[in-house]
mmCIF file of the C-alpha atoms, coordinates in Angstrom:
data_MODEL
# 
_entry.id   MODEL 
# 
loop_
_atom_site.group_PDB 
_atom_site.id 
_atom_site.type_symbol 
_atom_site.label_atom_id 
_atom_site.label_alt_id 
_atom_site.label_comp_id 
_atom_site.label_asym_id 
_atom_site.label_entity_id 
_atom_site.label_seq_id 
_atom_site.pdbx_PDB_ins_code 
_atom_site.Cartn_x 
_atom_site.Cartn_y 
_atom_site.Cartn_z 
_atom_site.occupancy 
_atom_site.B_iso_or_equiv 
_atom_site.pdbx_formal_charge 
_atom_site.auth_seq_id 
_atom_site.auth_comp_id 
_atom_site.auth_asym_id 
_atom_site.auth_atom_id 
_atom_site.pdbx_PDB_model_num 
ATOM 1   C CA . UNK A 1 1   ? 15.022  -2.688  -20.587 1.00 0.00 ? 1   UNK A CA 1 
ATOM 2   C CA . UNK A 1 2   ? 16.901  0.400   -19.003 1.00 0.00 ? 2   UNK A CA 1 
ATOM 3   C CA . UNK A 1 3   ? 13.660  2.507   -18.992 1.00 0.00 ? 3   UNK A CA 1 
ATOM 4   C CA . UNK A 1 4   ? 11.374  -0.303  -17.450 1.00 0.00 ? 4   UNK A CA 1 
ATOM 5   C CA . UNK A 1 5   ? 14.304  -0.728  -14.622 1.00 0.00 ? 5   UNK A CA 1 
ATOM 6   C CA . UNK A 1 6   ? 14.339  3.053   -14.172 1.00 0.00 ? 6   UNK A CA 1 
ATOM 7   C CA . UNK A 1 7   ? 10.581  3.284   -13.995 1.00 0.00 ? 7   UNK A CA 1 
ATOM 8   C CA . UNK A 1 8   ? 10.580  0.417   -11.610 1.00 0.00 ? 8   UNK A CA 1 
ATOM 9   C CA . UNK A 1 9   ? 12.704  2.058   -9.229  1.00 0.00 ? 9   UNK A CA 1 
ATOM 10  C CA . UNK A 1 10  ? 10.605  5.149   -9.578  1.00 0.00 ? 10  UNK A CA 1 
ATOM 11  C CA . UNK A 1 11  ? 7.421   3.598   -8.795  1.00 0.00 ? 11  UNK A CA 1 
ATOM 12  C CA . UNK A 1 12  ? 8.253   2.083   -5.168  1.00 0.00 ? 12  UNK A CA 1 
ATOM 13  C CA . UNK A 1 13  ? 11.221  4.848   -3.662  1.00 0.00 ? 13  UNK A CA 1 
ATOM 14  C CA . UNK A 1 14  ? 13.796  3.085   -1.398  1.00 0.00 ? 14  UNK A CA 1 
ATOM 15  C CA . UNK A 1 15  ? 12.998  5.034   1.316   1.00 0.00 ? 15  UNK A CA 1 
ATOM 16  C CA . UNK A 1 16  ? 9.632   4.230   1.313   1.00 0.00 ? 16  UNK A CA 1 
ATOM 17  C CA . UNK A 1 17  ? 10.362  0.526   0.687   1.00 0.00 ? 17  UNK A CA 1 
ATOM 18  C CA . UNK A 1 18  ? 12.578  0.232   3.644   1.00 0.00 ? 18  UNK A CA 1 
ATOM 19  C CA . UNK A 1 19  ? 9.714   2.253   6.202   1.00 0.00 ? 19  UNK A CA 1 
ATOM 20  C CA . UNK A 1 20  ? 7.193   -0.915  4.957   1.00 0.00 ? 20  UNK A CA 1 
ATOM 21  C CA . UNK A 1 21  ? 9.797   -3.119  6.471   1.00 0.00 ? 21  UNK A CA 1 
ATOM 22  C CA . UNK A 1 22  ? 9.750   -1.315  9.641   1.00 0.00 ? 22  UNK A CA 1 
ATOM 23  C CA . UNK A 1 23  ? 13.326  0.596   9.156   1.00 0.00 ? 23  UNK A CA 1 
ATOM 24  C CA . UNK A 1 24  ? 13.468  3.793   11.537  1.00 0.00 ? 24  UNK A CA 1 
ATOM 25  C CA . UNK A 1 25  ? 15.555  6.501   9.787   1.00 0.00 ? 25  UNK A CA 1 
ATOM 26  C CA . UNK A 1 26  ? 16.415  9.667   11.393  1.00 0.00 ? 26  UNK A CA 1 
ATOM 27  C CA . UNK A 1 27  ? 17.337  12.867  9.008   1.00 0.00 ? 27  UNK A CA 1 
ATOM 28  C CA . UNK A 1 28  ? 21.523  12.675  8.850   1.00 0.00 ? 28  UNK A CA 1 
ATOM 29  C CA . UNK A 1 29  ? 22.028  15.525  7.345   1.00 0.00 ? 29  UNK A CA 1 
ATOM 30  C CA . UNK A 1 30  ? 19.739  18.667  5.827   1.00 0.00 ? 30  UNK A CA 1 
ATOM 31  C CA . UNK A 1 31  ? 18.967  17.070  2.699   1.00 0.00 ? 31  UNK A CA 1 
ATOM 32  C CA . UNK A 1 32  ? 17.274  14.142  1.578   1.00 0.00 ? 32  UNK A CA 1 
ATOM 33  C CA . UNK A 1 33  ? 19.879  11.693  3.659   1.00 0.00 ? 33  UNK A CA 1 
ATOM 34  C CA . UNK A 1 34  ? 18.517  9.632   6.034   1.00 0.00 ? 34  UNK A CA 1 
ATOM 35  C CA . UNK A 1 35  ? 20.594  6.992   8.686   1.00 0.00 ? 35  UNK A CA 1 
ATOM 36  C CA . UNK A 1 36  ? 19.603  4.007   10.734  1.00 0.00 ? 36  UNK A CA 1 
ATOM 37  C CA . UNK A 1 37  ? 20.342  0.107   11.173  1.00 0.00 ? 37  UNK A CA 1 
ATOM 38  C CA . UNK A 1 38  ? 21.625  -1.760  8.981   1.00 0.00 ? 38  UNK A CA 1 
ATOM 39  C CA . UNK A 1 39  ? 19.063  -4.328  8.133   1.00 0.00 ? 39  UNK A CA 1 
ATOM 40  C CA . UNK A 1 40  ? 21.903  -6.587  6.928   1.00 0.00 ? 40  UNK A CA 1 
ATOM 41  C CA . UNK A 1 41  ? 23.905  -6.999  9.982   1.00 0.00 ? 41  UNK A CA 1 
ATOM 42  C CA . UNK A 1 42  ? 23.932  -6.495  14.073  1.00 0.00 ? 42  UNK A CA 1 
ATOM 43  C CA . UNK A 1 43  ? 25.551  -3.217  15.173  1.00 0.00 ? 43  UNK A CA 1 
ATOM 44  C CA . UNK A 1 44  ? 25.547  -1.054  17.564  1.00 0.00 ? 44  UNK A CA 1 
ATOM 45  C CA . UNK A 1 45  ? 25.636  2.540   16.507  1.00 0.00 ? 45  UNK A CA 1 
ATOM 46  C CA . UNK A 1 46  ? 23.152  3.408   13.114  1.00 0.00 ? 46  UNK A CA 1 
ATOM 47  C CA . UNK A 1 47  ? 25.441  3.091   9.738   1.00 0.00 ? 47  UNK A CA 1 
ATOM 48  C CA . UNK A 1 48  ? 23.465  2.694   7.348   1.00 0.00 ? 48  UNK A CA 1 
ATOM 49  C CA . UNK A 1 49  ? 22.629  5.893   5.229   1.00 0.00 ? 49  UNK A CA 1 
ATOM 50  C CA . UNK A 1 50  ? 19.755  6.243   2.742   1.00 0.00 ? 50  UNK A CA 1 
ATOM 51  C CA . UNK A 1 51  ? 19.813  9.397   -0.167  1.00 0.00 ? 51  UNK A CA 1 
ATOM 52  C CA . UNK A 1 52  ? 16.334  9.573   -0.631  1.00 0.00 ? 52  UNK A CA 1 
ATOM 53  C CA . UNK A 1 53  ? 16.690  12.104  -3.454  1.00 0.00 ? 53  UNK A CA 1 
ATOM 54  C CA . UNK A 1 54  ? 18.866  9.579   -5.528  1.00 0.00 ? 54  UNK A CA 1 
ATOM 55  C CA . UNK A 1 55  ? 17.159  6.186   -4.389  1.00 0.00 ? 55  UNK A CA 1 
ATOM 56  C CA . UNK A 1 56  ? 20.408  4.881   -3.229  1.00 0.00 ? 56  UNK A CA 1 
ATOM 57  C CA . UNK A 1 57  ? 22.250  3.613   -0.196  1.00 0.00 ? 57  UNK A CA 1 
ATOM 58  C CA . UNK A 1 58  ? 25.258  2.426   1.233   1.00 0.00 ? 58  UNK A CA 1 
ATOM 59  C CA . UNK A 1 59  ? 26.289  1.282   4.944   1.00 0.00 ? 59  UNK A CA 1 
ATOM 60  C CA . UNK A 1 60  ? 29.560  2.029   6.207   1.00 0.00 ? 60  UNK A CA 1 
ATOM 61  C CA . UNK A 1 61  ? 29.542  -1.217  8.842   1.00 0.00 ? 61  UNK A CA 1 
ATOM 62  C CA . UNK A 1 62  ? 29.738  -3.892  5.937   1.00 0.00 ? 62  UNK A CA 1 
ATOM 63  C CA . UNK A 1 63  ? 30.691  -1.794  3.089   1.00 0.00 ? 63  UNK A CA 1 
ATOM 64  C CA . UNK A 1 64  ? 27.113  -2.916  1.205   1.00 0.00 ? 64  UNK A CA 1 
ATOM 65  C CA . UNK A 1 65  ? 25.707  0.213   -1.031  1.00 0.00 ? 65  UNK A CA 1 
ATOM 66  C CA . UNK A 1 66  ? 23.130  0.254   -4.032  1.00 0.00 ? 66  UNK A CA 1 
ATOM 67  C CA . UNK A 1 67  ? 19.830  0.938   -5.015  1.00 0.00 ? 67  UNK A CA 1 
ATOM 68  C CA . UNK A 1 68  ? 16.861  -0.591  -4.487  1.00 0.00 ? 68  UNK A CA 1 
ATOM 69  C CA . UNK A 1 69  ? 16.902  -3.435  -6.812  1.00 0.00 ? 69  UNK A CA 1 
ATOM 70  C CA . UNK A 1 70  ? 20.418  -4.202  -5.035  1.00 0.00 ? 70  UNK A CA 1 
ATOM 71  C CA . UNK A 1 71  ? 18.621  -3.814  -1.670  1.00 0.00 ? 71  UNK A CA 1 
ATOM 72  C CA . UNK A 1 72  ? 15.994  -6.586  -2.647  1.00 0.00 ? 72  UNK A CA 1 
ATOM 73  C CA . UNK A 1 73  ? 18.932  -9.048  -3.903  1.00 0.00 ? 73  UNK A CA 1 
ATOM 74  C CA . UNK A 1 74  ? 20.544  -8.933  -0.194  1.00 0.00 ? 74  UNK A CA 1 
ATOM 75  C CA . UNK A 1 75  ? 17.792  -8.994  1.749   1.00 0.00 ? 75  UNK A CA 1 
ATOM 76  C CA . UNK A 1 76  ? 15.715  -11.233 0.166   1.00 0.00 ? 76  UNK A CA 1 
ATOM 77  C CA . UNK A 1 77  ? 18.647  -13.570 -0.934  1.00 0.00 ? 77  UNK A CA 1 
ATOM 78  C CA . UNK A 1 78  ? 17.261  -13.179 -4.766  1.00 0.00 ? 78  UNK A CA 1 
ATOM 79  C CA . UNK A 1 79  ? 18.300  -13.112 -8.449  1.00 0.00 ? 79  UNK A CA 1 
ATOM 80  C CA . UNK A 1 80  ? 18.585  -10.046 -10.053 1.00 0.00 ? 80  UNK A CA 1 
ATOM 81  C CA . UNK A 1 81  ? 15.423  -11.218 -12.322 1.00 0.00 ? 81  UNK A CA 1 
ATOM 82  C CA . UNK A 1 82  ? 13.887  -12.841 -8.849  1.00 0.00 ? 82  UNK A CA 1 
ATOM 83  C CA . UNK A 1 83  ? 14.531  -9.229  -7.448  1.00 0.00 ? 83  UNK A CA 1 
ATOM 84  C CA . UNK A 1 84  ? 12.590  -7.736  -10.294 1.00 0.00 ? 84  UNK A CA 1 
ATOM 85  C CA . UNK A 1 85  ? 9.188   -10.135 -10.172 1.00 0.00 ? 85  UNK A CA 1 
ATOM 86  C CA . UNK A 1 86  ? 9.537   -9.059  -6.624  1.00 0.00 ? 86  UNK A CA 1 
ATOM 87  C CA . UNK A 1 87  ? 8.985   -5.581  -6.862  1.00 0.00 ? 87  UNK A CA 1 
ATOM 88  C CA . UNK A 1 88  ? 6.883   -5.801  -9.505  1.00 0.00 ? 88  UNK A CA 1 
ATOM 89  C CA . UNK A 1 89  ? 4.485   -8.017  -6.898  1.00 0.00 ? 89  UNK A CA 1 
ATOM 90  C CA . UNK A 1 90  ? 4.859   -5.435  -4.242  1.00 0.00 ? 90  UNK A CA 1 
ATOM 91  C CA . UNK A 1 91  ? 3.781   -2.514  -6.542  1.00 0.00 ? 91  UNK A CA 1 
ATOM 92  C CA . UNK A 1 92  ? 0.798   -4.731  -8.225  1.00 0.00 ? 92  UNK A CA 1 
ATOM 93  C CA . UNK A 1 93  ? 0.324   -5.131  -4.286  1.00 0.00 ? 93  UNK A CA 1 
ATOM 94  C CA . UNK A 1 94  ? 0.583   -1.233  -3.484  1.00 0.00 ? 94  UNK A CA 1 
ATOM 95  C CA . UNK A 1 95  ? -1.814  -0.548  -6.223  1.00 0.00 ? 95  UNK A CA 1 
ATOM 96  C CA . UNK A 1 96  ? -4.466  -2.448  -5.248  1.00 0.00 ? 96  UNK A CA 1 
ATOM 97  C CA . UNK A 1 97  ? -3.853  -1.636  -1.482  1.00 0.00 ? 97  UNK A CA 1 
ATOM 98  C CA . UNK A 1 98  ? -4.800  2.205   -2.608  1.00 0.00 ? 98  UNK A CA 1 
ATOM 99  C CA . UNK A 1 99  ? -7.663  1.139   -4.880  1.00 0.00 ? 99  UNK A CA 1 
ATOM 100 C CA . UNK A 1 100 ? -9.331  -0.535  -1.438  1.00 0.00 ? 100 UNK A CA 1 
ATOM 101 C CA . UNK A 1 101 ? -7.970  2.831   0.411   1.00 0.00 ? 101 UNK A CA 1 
ATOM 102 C CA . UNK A 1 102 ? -10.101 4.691   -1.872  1.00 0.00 ? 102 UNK A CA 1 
ATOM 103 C CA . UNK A 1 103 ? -12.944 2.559   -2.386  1.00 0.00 ? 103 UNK A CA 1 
ATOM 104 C CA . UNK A 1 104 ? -13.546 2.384   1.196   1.00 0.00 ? 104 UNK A CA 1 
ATOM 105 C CA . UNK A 1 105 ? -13.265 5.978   1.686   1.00 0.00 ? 105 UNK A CA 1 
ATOM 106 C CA . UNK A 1 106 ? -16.034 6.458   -1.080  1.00 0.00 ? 106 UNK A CA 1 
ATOM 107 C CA . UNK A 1 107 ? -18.192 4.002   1.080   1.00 0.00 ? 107 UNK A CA 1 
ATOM 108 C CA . UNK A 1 108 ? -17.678 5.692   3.711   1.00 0.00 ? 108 UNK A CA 1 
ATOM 109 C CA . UNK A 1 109 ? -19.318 9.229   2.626   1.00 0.00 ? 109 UNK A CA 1 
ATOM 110 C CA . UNK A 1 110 ? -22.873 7.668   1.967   1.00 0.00 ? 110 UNK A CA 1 
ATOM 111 C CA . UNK A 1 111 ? -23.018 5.848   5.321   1.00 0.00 ? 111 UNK A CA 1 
ATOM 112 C CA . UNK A 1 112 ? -25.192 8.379   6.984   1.00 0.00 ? 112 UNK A CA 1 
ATOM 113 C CA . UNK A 1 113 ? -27.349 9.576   3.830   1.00 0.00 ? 113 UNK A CA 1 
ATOM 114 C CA . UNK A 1 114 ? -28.930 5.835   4.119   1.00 0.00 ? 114 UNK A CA 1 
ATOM 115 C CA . UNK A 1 115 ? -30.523 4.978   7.285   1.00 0.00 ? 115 UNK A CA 1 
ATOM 116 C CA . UNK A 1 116 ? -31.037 1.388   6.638   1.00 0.00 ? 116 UNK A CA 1 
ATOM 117 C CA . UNK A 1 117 ? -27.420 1.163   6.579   1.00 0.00 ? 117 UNK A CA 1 
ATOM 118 C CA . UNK A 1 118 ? -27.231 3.039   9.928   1.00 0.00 ? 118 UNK A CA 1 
ATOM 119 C CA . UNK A 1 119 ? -29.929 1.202   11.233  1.00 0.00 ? 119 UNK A CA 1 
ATOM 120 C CA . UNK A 1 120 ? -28.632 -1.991  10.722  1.00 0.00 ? 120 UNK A CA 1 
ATOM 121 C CA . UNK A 1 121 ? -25.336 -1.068  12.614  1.00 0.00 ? 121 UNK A CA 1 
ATOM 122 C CA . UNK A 1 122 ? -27.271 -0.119  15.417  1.00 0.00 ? 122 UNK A CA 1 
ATOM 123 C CA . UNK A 1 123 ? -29.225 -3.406  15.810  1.00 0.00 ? 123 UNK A CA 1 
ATOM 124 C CA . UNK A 1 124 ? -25.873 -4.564  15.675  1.00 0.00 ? 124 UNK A CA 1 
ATOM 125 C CA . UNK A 1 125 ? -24.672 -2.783  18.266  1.00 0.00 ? 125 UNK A CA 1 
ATOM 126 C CA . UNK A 1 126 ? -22.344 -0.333  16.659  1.00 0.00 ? 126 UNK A CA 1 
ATOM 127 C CA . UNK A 1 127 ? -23.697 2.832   18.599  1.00 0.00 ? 127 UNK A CA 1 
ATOM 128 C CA . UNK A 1 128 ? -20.958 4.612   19.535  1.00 0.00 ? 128 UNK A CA 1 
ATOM 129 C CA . UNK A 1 129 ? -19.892 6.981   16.537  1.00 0.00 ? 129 UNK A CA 1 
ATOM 130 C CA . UNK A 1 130 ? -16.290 6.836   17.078  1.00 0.00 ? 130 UNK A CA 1 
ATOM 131 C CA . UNK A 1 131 ? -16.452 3.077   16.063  1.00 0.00 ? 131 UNK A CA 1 
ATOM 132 C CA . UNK A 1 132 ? -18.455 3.778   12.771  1.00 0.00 ? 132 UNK A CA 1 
ATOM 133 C CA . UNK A 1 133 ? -15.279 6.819   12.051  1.00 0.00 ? 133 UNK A CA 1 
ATOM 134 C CA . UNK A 1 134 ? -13.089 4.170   11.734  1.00 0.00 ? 134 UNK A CA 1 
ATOM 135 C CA . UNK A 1 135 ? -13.993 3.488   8.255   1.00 0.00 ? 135 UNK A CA 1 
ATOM 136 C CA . UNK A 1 136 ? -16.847 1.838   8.082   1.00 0.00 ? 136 UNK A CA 1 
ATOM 137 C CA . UNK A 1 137 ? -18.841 2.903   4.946   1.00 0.00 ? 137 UNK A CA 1 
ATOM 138 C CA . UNK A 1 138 ? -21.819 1.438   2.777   1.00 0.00 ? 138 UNK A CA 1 
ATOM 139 C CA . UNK A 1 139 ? -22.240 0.393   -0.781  1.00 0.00 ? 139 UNK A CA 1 
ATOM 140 C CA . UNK A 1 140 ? -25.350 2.049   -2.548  1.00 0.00 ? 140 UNK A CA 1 
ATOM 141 C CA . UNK A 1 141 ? -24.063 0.245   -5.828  1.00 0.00 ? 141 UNK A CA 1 
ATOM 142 C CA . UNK A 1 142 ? -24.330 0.529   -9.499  1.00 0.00 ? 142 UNK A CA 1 
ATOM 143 C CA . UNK A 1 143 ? -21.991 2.425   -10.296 1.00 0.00 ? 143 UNK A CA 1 
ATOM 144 C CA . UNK A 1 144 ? -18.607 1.321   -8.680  1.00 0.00 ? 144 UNK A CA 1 
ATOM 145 C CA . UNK A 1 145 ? -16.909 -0.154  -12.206 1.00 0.00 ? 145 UNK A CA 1 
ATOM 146 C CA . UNK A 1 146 ? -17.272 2.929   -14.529 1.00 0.00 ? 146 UNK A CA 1 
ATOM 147 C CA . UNK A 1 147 ? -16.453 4.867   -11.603 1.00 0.00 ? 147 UNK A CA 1 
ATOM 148 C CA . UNK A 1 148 ? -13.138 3.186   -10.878 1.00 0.00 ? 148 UNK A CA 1 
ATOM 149 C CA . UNK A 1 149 ? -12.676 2.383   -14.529 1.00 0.00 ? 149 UNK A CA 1 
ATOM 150 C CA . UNK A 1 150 ? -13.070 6.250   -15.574 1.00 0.00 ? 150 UNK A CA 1 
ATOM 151 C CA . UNK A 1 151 ? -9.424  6.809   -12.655 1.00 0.00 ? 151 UNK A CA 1 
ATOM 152 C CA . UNK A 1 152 ? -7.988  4.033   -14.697 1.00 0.00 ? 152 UNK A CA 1 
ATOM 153 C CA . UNK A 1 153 ? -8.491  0.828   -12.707 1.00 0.00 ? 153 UNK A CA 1 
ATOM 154 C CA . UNK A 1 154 ? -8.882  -2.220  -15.392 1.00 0.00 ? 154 UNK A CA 1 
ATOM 155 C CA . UNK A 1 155 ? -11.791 -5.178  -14.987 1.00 0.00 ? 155 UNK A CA 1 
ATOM 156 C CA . UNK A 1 156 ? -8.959  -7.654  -13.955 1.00 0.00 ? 156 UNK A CA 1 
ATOM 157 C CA . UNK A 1 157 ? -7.881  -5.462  -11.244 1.00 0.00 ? 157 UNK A CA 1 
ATOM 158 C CA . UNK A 1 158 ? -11.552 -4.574  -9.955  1.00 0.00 ? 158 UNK A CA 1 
ATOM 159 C CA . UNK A 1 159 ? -11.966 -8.205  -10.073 1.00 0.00 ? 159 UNK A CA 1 
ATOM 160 C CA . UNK A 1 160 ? -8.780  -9.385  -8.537  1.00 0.00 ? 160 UNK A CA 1 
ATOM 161 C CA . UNK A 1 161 ? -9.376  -7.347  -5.681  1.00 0.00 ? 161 UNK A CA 1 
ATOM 162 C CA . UNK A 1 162 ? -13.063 -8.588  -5.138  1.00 0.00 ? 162 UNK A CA 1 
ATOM 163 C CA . UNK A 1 163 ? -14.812 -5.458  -5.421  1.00 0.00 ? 163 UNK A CA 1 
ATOM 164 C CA . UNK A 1 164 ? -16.675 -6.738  -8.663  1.00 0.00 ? 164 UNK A CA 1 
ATOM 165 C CA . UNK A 1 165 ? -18.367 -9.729  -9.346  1.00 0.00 ? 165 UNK A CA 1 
ATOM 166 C CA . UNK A 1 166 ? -17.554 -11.894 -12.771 1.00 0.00 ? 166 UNK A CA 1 
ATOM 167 C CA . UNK A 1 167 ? -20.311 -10.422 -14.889 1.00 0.00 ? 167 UNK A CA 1 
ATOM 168 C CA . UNK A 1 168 ? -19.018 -6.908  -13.769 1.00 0.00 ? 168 UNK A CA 1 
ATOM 169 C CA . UNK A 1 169 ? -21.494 -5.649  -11.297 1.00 0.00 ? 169 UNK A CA 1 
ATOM 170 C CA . UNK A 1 170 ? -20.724 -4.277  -7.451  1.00 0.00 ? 170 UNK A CA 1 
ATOM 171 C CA . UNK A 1 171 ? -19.893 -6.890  -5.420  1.00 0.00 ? 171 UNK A CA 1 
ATOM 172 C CA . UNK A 1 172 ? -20.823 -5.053  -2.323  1.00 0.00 ? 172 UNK A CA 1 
ATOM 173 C CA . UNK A 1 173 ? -23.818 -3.423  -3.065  1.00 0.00 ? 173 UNK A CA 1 
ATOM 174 C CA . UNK A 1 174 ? -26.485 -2.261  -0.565  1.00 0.00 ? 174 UNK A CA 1 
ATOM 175 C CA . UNK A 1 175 ? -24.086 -3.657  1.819   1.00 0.00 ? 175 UNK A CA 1 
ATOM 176 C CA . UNK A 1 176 ? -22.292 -2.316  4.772   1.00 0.00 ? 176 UNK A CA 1 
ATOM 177 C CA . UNK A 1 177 ? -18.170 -2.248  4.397   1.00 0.00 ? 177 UNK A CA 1 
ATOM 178 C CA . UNK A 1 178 ? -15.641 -2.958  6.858   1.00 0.00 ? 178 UNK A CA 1 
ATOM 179 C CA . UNK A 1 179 ? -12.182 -2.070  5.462   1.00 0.00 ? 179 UNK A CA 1 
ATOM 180 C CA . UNK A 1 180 ? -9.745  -4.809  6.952   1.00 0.00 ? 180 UNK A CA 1 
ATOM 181 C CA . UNK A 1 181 ? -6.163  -3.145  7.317   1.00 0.00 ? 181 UNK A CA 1 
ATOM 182 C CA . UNK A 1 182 ? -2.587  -4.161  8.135   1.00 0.00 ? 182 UNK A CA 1 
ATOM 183 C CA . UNK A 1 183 ? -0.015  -1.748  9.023   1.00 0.00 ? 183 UNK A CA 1 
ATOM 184 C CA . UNK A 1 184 ? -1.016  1.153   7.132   1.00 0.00 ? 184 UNK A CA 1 
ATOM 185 C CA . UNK A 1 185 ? -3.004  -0.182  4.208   1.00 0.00 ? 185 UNK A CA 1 
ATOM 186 C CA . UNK A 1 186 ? -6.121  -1.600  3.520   1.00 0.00 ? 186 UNK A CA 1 
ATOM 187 C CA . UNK A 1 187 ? -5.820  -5.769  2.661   1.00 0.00 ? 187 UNK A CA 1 
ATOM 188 C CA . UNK A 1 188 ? -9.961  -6.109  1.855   1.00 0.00 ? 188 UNK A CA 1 
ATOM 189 C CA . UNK A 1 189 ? -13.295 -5.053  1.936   1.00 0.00 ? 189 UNK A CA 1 
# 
């Protein structure tokens, strides 16, 4: 159980955690400390300090310090096993946010070596070729599952994230792709 927990914490870093939920750290100090706002209580003046290199942190305003697991507890108002399932969603949720990252960026590479494709956005009225850089792309299909499967991507996760059908075949193919993105990450296809 203490190697899944310390695998856990290595897979999502605290720092990184905290940036997805919008905390603005400056560099404290040389190293790998970081300082901001306590996302636990009001203040004035940043306090709470983040050690990147050891994935732990502690705020001098209300005395709160841990690591991430600890971090998830208080700000979530969860169970230590709640805390847990938690992450584990949000790095199931991280994984396939980067599988649609790099499945639209492999769409994107054949959009202009098929001119139906490019065609079709024009009579749509996508002209301007700083709209179709935004990561638009198109699916010549076939080979999408072995490709993803060969980088280590299972079925069920191909499947979850809609870019295969049931029976295992490209669920976009010979279609155009517009990635749909939240803060940072891609959501869909």
């Amino acid at each position: 159980m203490h190697e899944d927990l310390e695998q856990l914490k290595q897979r999502l870093s605290l720092l990184e955690y905290l940036r997805r939920r919008n905390w603005t750290p400056r560099r404290a100090a040389a190293g790998q400390e970081f300082v901001g706002f306590c996302p636990f209580h009001a203040e004035t003046r940043p306090s709470f300090y983040v050690n990147a290199r050891k994935n732990l942190f502690y705020c001098h305003g209300c005395e709160r310090g841990g690591d991430l697991i600890r971090l998830v507890e208080l700000s979530e108002h969860l169970s230590f096993r709640e805390s847990l399932a938690y992450l584990q969603q949000q790095i199931a949720v991280a994984a396939e946010s980067e599988l649609l990252d790099q499945t639209a960026a492999l769409y994107q590479r054949p959009l202009h070596c098929h001119p139906e494709a490019v065609e079709y956005l024009h009579q749509r009225g996508f002209r301007d070729p700083a709209l179709l850089e935004l990561g638009v792309g198109y699916a010549p299909g076939g080979n999408l599952r072995s490709h993803r499967m060969d980088r280590g991507y299972s079925f069920e996760v191909l499947w979850r994230t809609g870019l295969i059908s049931h029976p295992g075949r490209d669920a976009f193919c010979r279609r155009v792709i517009f990635p749909c993105r939240q803060p940072g990450r891609a959501v869909n296809l």
